[in-house]
C-alpha positions as CSV (number, residue, x, y, z in Angstrom):
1,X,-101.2,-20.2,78.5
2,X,-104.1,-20.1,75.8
3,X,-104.1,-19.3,72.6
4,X,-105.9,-15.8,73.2
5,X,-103.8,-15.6,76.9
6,X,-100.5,-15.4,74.0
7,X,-102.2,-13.0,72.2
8,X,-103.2,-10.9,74.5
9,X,-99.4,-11.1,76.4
10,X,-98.1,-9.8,73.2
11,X,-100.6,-7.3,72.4
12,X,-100.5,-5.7,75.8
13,X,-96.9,-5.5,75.4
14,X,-97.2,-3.3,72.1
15,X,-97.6,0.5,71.8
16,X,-101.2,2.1,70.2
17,X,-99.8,2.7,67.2
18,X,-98.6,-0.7,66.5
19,X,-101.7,-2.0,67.9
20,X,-103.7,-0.8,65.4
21,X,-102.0,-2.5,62.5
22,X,-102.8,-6.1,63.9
23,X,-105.6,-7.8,62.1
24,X,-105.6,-11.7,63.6
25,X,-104.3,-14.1,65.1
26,X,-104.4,-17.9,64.4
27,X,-102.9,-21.0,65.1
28,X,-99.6,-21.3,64.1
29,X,-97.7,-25.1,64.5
30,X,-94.2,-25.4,66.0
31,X,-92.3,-28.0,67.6
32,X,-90.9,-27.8,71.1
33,X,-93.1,-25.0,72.3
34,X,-95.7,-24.6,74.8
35,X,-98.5,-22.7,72.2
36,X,-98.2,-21.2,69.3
37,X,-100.0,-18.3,67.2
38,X,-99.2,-16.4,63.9
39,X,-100.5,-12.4,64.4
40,X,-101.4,-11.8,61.0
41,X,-101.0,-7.3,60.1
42,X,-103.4,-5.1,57.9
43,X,-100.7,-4.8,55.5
44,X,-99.8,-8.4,54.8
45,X,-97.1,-8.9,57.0
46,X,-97.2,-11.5,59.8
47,X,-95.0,-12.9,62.6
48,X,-95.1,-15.8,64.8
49,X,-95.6,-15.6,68.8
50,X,-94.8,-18.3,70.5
51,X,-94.3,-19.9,74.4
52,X,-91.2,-22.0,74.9
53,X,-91.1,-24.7,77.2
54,X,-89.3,-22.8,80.1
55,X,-93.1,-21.1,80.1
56,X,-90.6,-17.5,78.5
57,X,-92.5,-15.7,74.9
58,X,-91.0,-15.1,72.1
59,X,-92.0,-14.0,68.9
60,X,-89.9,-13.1,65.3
């Protein structure tokens, strides 16, 4: 998956409310993944989303 296909996966996934505090997304490097992208919040925050190699998402 892309990039903006991660990004959407994730954002689909969250409610309205917690939509609305997402800002961006960019690339994000990690080892042993598929893609990787750091979602970047209004207030600062950020966590990385990431697809392993077994094609599952994760993000923390």
């Amino acid at each position: 998956m892309t990039k903006q296909e991660l990004f959407n996966y994730y954002y689909n996934l969250m409610s309205e409310e917690y939509r609305q505090e997402i800002k961006d997304f960019e690339n994000f490097k990690m080892n042993n993944v598929i893609n990787s992208i750091k979602v970047n919040f209004k207030n600062r925050d950020w966590i990385r989303v990431y697809q392993k190699l077994d094609g599952t998402v994760e993000w923390y």
